[in-house]
C-alpha positions in Angstrom: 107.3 153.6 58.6 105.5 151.5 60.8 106.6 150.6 64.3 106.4 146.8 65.5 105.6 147.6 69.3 105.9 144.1 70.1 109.0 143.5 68.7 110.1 146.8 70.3 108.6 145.4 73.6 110.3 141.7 73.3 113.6 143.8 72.5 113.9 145.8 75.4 113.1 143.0 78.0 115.3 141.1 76.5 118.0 143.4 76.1 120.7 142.2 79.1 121.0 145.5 80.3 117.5 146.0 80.7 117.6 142.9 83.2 116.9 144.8 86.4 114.6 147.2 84.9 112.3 144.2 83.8 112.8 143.2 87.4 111.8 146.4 88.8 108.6 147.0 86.8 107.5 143.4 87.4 107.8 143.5 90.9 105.9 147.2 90.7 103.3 144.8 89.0 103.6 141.8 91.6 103.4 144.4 94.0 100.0 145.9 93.2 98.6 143.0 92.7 99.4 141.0 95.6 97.9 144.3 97.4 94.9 144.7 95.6 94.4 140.5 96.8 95.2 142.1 100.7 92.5 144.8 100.0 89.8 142.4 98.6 90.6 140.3 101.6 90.0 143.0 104.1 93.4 144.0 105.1 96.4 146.1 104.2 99.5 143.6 102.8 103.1 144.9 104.3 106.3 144.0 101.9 109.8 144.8 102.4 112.9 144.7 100.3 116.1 144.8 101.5 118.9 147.4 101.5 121.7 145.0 100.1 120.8 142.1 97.8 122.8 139.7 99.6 120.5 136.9 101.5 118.9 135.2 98.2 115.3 137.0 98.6 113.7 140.0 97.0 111.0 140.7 99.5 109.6 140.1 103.0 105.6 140.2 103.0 103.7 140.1 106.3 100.0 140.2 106.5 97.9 141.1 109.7 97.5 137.6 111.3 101.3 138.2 111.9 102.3 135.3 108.7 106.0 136.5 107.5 107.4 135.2 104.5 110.5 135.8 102.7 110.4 135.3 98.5 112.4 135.7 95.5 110.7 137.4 92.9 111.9 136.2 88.8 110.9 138.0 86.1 111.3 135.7 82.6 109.8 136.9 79.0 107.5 133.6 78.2 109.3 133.3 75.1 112.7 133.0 76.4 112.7 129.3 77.3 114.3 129.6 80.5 114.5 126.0 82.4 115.6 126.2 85.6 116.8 129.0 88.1 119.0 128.7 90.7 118.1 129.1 94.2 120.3 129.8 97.5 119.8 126.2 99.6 119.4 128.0 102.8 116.7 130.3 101.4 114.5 127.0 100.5 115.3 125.7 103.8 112.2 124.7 106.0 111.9 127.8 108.9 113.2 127.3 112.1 109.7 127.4 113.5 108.6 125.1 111.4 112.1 122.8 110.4 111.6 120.1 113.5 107.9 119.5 112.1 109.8 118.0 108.4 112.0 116.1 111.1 114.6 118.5 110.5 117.3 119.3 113.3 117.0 123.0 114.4 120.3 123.8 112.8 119.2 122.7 109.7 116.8 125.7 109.6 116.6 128.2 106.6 114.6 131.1 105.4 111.7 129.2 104.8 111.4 131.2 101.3 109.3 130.8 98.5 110.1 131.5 94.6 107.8 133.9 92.5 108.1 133.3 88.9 106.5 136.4 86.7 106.2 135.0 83.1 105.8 138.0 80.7 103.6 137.4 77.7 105.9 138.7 74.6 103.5 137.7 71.7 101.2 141.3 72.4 101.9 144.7 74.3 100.1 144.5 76.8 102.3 143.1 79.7 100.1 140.7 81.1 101.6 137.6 83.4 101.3 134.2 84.3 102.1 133.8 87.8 104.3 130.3 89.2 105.1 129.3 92.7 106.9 126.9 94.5 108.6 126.7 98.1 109.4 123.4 100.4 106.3 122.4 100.9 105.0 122.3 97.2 108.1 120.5 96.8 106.7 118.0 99.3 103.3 117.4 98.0 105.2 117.1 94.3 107.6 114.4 95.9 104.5 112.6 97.8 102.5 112.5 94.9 100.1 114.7 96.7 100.2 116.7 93.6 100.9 114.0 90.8 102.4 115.4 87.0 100.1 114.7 84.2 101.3 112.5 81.7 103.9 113.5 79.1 101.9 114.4 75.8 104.4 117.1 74.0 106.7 116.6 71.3 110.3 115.5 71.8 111.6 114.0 75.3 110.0 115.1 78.4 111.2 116.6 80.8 112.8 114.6 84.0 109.6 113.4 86.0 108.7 116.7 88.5 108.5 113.4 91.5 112.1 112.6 90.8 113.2 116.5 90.7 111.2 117.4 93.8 113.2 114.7 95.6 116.6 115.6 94.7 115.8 119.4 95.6 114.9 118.0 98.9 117.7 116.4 98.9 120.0 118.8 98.2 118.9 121.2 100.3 120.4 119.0 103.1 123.7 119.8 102.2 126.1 122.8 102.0 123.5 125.9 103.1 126.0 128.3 100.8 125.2 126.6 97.9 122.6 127.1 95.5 120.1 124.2 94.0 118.4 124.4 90.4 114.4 124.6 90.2 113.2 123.6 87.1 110.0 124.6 85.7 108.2 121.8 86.2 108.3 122.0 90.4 106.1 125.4 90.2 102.4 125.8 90.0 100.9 128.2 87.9 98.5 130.4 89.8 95.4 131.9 88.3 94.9 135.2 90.1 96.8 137.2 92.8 93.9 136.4 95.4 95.5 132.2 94.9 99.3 133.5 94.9 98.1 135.1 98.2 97.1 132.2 99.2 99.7 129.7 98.6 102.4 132.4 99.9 100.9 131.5 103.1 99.2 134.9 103.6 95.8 135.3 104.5 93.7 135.3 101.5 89.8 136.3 100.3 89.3 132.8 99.6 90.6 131.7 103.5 92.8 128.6 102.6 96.7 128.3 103.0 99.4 125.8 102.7 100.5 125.1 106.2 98.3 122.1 106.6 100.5 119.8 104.5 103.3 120.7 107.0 101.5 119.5 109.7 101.3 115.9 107.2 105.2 116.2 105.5 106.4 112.2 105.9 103.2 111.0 107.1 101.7 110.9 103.5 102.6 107.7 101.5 101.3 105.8 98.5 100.5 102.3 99.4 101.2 99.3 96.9 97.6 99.6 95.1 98.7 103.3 94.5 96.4 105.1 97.0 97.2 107.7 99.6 97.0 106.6 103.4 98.2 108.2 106.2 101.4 106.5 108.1 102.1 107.2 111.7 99.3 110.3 111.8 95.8 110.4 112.1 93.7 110.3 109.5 92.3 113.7 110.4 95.6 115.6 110.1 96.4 113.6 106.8 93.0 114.6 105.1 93.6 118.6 106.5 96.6 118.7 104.3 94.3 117.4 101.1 91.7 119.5 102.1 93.6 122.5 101.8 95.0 121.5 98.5 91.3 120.3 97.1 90.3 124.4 98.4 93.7 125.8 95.8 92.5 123.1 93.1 89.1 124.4 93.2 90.7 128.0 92.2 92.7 126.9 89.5 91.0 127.0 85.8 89.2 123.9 85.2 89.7 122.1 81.6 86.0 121.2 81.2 83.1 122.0 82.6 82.3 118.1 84.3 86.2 118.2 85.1 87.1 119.6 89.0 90.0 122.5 88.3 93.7 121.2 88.8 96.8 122.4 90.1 98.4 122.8 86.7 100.5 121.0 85.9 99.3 118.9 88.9 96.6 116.6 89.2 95.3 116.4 92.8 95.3 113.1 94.6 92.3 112.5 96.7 93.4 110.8 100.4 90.7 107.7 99.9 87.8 107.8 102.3 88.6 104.3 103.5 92.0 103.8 105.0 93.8 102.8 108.2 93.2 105.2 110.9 96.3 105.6 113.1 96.3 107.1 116.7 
């Protein structure tokens, strides 16, 4: 008799007392691969877990610049369908070293966490994953149309407009810190290879870019009323550093066509314009 592997495969990941084994050999895998990034990049990648799993993350990583980050790490079998995940408020909250630069108060300070989603392919054996990201600030550039959803083109409704989700996250995590706030699927990226999750966790990277520059430009980026990007009580300068880190992750991502500069999927990147209103 024959044995269906995959089936086998799909069966025991899905099984709910599997649940934190899946979790465990997906973070083995998230592990490696984040280190293997750290390696290519010249440097040894330090993560931590905690004793007790009570503070809503799953790891600490640190990499030799002396950049800390805490994450949550979700493992979720492609085929499953999963929509949103819930998320501890004050995890998602800015930093405090960073919460006054969001015009935050300093006692509205959080983790300053970042959410790891692990997709498991389930349609073959081999165990290979799509990596998805998101933390405050990619909420930001989602809710100022630095990063601006693609047009609807699947069957059936669509899915609430990423914009209008990103801004009710932000929202929300305003309010009770002991609470939790849903992520939907549509407020990650999907990240190509470790070396761009590296990246975008805020670690140093082989490719050399990060995402702090857009917190430097949180509230400062608008859309004006003919629909372009200008800069509002900033300079110019600091506005364009924050697109110039994003245009450096958009170049990693897999491009569509060969004429077509790669996207943030399911982003499209919005290009500050070279002529606007410089502010001092």
């Amino acid at each position: 008799m024959s044995v269906n592997k995959v089936a086998n495969l799909r069966a025991f990941f899905a099984d709910p007392k599997n649940t934190v084994t899946r979790e465990r050999i997906f973070f083995n895998r998230l592990s490696f691969d984040l280190k293997l990034a750290a390696a290519r990049a010249g440097y040894h990648l330090h993560l931590y877990e905690p004793d007790v799993d009570r503070d809503g993350f799953d790891f600490v990583a640190e990499d030799d610049e002396d950049a800390i980050g805490w994450f949550q790490n979700k493992a979720v079998l492609a085929s499953a369908g999963t929509a949103s995940w819930d998320i501890s408020i004050d995890f998602l909250r800015p930093a405090l070293n960073a919460v006054e630069r969001y015009g935050w108060e300093l006692v509205e300070a959080g983790r300053g966490g970042g959410v790891i989603l692990v997709e498991i392919a389930d349609k073959d054996t081999s165990g290979s994953v799509t990596y998805r990201y998101t933390d405050f600030d990619i909420l930001a550039a989602i809710e100022h149309e630095m990063l601006r959803e693609r047009p609807w083109t699947g069957q059936g409704k669509p899915a609430a407009p990423a914009k209008d989700n990103a801004s009710a996250i932000l929202k929300s995590l305003r309010t009770d810190r002991t609470k939790t706030v849903s992520l939907p699927k549509n407020v990650f990226i999907t990240i190509d290879k470790p070396d761009d999750l590296l990246g975008v966790m805020g670690m140093r990277s082989e490719l050399g870019y990060g995402m702090f520059a857009i917190r430097d430009a949180y509230g400062f980026i608008q859309i004006d009323a003919a629909g372009a990007l200008v800069p509002q009580n900033h300079s110019i300068d600091s506005a364009a550093a924050a697109h110039y880190h994003l245009e450096l992750l958009c170049g990693v991502q897999p491009s569509s066509t060969a004429k077509k500069v790669a996207l943030f999927d399911p982003f499209d990147w919005e290009r500050l314009p070279i002529a606007g209103p410089s502010v001092t």
